[in-house]
MITOR-154266 format. One line per field, with one value per residue (C-alpha): residue number from 1; residue in one letter; chain; x, y, z. Coordinates in nm, 4 decimals, m for minus. Layout:
! MITOR-154266
bado	NUM:...
drennu	A:...
tortor	A:...
u	X:...
v	Y:...
w	Z:...
***
This chain:
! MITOR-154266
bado	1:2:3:4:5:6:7:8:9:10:11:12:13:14:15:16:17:18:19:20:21:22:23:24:25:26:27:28:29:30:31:32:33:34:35:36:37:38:39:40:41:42:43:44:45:46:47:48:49:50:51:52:53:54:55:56:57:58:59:60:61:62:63:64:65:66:67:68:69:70:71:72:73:74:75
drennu	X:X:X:X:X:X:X:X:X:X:X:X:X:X:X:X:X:X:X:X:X:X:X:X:X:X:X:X:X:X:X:X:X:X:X:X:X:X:X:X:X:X:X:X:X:X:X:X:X:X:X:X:X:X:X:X:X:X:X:X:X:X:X:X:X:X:X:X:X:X:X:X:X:X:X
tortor	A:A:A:A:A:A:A:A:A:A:A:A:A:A:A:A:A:A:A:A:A:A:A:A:A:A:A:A:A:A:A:A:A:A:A:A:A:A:A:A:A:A:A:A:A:A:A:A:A:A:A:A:A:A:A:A:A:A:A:A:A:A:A:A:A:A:A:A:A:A:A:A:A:A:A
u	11.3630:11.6664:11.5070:11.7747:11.6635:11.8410:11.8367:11.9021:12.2493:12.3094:12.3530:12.3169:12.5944:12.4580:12.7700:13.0747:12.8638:12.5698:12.5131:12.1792:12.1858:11.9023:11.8905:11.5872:11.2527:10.9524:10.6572:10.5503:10.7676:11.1408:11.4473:11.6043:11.9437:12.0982:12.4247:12.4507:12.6499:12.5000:12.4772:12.2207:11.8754:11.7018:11.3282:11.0527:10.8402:10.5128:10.7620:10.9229:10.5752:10.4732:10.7596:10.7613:10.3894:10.4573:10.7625:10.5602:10.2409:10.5111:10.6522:10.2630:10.2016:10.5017:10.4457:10.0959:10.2726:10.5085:10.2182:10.0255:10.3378:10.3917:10.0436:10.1046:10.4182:10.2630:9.9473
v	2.4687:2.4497:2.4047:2.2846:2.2273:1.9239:1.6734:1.3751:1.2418:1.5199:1.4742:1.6428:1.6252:1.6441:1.6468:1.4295:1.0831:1.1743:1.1546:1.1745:1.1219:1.1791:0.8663:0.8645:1.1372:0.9628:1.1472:1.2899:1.0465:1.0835:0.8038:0.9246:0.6991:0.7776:0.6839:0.6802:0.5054:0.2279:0.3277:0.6245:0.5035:0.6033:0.5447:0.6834:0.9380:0.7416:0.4053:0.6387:0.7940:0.4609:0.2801:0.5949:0.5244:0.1913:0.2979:0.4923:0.2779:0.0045:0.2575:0.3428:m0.0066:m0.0739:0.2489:0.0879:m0.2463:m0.0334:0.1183:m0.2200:m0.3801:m0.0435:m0.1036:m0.4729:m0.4232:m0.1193:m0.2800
w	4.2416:3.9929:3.6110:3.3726:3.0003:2.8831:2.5261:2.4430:2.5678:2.7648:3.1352:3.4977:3.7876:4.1136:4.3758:4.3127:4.2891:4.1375:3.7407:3.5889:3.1892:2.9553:2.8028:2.5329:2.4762:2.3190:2.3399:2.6819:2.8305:2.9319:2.9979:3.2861:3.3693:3.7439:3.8455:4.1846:4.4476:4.6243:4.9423:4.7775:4.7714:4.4161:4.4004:4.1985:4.4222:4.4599:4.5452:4.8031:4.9416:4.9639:5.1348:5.3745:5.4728:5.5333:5.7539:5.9678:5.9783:6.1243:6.3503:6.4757:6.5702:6.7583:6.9347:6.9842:7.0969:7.3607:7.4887:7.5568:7.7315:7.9267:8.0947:8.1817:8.3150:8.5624:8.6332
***
């Protein structure tokens, strides 16, 4: 892991497209802002956990549903 010691106003390049500024610091609590292109999905990590549980929980049940229609169409 890369750890980079930044203030306030100072920024991060990550690639060509990627820009992550430091925005504000108040308290424990930083104000990250990420300029990204569009076609670069930027989530917080427990919004991205969560959307990839529900990915795979939809993925499980049509694997589920396959199954199913599998046996029908054999039997």
């Amino acid at each position: 892991m890369l750890v980079l010691t930044r203030k306030k106003h100072e920024a991060i390049q990550i690639g060509e497209e990627i820009e992550v500024k430091i925005l504000g610091i108040e308290g424990d609590q930083v104000k990250l802002g990420i300029d990204a292109p569009k076609s670069v999905d930027v989530h917080r990590k427990e919004i991205y956990l969560e959307i990839q549980n529900q990915n795979n929980e939809a993925l499980g049940a049509t694997s589920d549903l396959l199954s199913l229609l599998n046996q029908q169409n054999k039997g």
